[in-house]
C-alpha positions as CSV (number, residue, x, y, z in Angstrom):
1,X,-6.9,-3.6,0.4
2,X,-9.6,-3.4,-2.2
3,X,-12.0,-5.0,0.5
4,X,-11.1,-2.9,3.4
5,X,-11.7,0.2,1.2
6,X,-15.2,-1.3,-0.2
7,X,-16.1,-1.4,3.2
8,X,-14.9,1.8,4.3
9,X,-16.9,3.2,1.4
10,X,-20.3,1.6,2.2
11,X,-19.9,2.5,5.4
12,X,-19.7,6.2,4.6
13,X,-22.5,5.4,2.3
14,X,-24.6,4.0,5.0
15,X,-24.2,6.7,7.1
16,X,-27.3,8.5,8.2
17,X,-27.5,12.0,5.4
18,X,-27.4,15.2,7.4
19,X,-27.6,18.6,5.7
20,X,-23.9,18.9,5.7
21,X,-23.0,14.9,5.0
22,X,-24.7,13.4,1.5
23,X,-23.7,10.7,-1.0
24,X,-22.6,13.3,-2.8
25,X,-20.1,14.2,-0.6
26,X,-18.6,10.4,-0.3
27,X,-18.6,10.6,-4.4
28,X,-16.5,13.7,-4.2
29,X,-14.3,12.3,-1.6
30,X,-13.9,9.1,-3.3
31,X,-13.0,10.9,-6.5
32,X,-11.0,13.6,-5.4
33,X,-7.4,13.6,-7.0
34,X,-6.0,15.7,-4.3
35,X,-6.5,13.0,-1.4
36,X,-3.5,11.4,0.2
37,X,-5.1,8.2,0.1
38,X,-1.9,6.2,1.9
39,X,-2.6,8.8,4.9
40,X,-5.9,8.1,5.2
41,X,-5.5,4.4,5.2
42,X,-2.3,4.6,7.6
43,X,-4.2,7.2,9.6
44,X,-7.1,5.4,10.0
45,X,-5.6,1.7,10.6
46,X,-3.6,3.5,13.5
47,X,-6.6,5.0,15.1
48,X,-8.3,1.2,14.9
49,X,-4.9,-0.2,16.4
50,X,-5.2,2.3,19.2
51,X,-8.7,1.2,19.9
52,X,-7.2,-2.7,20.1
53,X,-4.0,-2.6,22.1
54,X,-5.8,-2.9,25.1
55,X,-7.1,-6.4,24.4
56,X,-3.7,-7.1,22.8
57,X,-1.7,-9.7,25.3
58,X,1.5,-8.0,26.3
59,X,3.8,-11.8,25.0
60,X,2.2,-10.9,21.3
61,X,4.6,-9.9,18.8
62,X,3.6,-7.0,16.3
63,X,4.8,-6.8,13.1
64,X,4.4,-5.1,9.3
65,X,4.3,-7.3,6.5
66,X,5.2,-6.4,3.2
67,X,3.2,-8.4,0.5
68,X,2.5,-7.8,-3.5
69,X,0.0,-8.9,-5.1
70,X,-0.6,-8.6,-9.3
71,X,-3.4,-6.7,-10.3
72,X,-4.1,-7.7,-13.7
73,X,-5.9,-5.7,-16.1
74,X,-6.3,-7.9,-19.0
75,X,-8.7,-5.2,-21.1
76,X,-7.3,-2.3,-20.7
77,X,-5.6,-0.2,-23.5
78,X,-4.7,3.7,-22.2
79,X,-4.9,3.3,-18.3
80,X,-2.3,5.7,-16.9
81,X,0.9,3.8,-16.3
82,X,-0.7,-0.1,-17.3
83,X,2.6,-1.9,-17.6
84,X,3.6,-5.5,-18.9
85,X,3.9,-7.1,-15.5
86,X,5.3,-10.4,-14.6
87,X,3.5,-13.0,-13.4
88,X,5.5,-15.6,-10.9
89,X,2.6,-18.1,-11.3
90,X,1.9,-18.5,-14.7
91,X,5.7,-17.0,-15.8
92,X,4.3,-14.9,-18.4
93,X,3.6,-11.0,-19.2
94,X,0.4,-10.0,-18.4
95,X,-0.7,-6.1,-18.7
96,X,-1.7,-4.5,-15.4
97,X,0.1,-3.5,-11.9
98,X,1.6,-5.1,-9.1
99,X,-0.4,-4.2,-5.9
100,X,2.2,-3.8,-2.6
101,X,0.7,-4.0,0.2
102,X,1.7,-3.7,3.6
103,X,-0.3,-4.9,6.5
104,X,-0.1,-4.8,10.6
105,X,-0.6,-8.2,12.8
106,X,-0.5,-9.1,16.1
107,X,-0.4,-12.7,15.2
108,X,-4.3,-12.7,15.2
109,X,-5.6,-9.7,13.9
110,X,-4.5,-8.4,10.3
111,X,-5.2,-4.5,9.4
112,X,-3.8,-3.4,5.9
113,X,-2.2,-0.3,6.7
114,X,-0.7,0.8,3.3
115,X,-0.2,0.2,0.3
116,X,1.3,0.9,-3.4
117,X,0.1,0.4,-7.0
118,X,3.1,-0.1,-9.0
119,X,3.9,0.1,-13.0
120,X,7.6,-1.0,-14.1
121,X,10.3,1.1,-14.2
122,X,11.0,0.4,-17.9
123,X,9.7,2.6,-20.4
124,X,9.2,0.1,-22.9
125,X,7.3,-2.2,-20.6
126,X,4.9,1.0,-19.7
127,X,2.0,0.8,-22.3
128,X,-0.5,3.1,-20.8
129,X,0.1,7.3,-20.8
130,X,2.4,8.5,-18.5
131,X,1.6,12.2,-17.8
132,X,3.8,14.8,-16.0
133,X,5.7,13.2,-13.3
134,X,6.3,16.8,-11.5
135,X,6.9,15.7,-7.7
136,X,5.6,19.0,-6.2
137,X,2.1,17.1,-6.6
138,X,0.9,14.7,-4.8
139,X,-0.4,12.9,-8.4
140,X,3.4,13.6,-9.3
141,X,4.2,12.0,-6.5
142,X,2.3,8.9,-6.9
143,X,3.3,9.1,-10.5
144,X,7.1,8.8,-9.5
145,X,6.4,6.1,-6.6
146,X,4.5,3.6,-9.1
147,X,7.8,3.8,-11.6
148,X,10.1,2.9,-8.5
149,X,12.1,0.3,-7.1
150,X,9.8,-2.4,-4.9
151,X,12.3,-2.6,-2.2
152,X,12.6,1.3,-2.2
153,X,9.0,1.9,-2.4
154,X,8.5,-0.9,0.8
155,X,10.7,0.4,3.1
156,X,8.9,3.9,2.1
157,X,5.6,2.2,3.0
158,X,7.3,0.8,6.4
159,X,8.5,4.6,7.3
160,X,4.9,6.3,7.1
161,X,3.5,3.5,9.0
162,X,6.0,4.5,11.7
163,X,5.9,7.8,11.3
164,X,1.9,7.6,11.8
165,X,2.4,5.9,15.4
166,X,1.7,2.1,14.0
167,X,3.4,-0.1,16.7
168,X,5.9,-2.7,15.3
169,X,8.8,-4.7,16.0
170,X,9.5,-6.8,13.2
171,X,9.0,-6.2,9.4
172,X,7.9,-9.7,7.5
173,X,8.6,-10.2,3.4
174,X,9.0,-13.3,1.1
175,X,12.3,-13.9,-0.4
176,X,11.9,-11.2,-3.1
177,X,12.3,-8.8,-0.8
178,X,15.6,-10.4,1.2
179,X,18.8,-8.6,0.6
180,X,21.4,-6.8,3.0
181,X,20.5,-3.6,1.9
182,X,16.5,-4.0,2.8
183,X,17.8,-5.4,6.3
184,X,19.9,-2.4,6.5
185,X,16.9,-0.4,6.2
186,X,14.8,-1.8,8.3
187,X,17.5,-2.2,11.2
188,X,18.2,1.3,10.7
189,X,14.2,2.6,11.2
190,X,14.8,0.3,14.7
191,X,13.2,-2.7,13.5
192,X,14.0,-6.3,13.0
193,X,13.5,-7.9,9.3
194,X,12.8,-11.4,8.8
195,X,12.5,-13.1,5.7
196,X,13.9,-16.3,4.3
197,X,16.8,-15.7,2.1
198,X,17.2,-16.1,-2.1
């Protein structure tokens, strides 16, 4: 995720400055609070889908995968919502976030088409600030979804993708993400989960 949006960014940096279209404009766009950045991404991994399924064989298989990823930050002290966050590797705390991902494949192509930074849920694992969480925001928002449940915060992920015309018939997730209620979910939004079991 942090690659496809490096790229997206130099990109817009490399683009040829007109009057109305300057660096300074990417800078402000890249540093604007107010931007639904898991739009953007879902938006524009849809429009680069559309521009593919033509040279997609018809016998391919699409499918979301669900994917996280820990994003440590081992130096930080008052980033907004840095958390004490498990790592399954070393099986130890490290301070940081988890990064969800989800991503779109036809079995040879891979697009990330969303994605989630998430903090714990538990206050006393939180050791960064935590400022207003009022949902009317789209920062309140954001706020509320890093403090969530994975699983919830997944199938959330999986529904925008859908919603934003991202063709799919199967959802893939590692065994952390198996249970009946995630099937459920993902059975109910008309798609088919597999994942090996706990």
């Amino acid at each position: 995720m942090v690659a496809y949006c490096y790229l997206c960014t130099q990109s817009l940096y490399r683009a040829k400055e007109t009057p109305a279209f300057t660096t300074r404009t990417v800078r402000n766009f890249l540093n604007d609070g107010r931007i639904n950045w898991q739009k953007f991404v879902c938006l524009l991994a849809s429009a680069v889908i559309k521009c593919l399924r033509p040279f997609i064989d018809s016998r391919r298989r699409l499918a979301l995968i669900i994917d996280d990823s820990l994003f440590a930050r081992p130096y930080s002290k008052s980033t907004e919502l840095l958390a004490r966050v498990y790592d399954h590797d070393k099986h130890k705390f490290l301070h940081g976030y988890r990064a969800l991902t989800l991503g779109w494949s036809d079995a040879n192509t891979f697009l990330p088409v969303n994605f989630a930074l998430m903090s714990s849920k538990d206050p006393k694992n939180i050791l960064g600030p935590c400022h207003n969480l009022d949902r009317r925001s789209l920062v309140g928002r954001r706020r509320y979804q890093a403090q969530s449940k994975m699983n919830q915060v997944a199938v959330e992920l999986v529904s925008q993708a859908l919603k934003h015309n991202i063709p799919a018939q199967y959802v893939l997730f590692d065994s952390w993400y198996s249970s009946p209620k995630i099937f459920d979910q993902i059975k109910q939004l008309g798609l088919d989960g597999i994942g090996m079991l706990k």
